[in-house]
N, C-alpha and C positions, 0 to 999 in steps of 0.2 A: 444415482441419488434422486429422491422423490423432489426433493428441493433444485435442482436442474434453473429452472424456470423463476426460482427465488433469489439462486444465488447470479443468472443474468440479470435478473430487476439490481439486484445490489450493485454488480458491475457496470450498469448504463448509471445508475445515482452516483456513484464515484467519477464516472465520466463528467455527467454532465450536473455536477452539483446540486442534484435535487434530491439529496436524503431527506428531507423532510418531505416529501412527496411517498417516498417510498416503502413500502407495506407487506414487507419480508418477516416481521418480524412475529411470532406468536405473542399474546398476551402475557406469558411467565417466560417470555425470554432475557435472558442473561449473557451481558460481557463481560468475561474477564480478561482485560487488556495489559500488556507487559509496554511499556516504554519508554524512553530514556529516563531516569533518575524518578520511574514512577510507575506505580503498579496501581490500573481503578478496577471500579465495578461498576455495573448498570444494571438494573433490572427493571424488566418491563419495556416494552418494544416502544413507548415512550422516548423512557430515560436513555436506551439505545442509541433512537435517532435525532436524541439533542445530541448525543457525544459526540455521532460520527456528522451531524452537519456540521462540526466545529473543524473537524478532520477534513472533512472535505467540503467548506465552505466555497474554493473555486475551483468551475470548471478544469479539467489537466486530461491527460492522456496516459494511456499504458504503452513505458519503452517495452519492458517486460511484462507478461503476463503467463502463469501455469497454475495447468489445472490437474489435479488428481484423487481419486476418489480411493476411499479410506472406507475402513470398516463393513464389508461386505458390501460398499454405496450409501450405509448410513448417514454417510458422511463425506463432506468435499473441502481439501485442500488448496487454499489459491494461494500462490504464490507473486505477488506483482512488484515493480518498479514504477512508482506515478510523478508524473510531472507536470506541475503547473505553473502562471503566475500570479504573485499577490503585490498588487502593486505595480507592476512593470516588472516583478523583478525575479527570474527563475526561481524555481523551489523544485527539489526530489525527494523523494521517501522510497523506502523499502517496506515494503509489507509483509506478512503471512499472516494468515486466518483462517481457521478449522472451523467448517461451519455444520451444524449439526441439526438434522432435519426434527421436525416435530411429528410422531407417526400420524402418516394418512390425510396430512394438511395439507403438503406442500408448504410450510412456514418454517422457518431457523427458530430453532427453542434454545442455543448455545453457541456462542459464537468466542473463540479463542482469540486474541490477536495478539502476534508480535510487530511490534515496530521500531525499527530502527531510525537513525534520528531525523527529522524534516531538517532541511538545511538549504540555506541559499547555497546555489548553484552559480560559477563563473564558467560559463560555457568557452572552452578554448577557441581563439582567435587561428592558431596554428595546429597542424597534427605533431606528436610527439617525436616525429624524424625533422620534423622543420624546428624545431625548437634547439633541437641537438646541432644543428647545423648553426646554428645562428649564435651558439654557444651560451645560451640560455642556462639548461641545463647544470651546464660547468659550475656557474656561480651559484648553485645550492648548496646548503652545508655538507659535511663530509657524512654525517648522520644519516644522511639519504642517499640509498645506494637501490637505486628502481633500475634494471637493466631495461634499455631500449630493444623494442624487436621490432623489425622492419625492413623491407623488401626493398 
């Protein structure tokens, strides 16, 4: 994808929370974004990157990240898991985004996103066999029926 080098500029802004710094985006580009209980639009590399410095207003990290190129390279698929804190206090998201080059620019003129829900994060104290052992576990409802696998 001729966008390579746009869609890294995008992945360090999500890193390091400086969408507004960041200059991927063509003049006519457009997002249409899917996410929980709500479906936007953005147009203009603008209104883009007031969205996503909202999305990614702090600094986080990729657990997850994939990449893969669509439409003869037209186009690139990222796939990620990002986590950061607001406030002191864990947050994770799931992403995907289908980014779409603008010919012969190197700039995104369309940018796809799914997202799944941002939600604080209670990072486990224990691994899920120390849990069972300590019988943790047991006193969940009978509703939840997650089988343990472990060594």
């Amino acid at each position: 994808m001729e966008s390579t080098g746009a869609v890294d500029e995008f992945l360090h802004a999500i890193e390091n929370a400086t969408i507004g710094d960041c200059q991927v985006w063509s003049a006519d580009a457009s997002l249409d974004a899917t996410v929980p209980n709500c479906r936007l639009h953005a147009d203009g590399a603008g209104a883009i990157r007031a969205e996503y410095a909202r999305w990614f207003a702090d600094p986080g990290h990729f657990d997850e990240l994939n990449r893969y190129q669509v439409d003869s390279g037209s186009s690139e698929l990222i796939e990620y898991t990002v986590s950061w804190q607001e406030n002191g206090v864990p947050h994770a998201a799931h992403h995907m985004h289908l980014l779409t080059a603008k010919d012969g620019q190197g700039l995104l003129r369309r940018t796809l996103a799914s997202v799944a829900a941002r939600r604080h994060v209670r990072l486990p104290a224990r691994t899920p066999l120390a849990l069972w052992r300590t019988g943790a576990l047991g006193r969940l409802p009978d509703c939840i029926n997650q089988p343990i696998v472990g060594s």
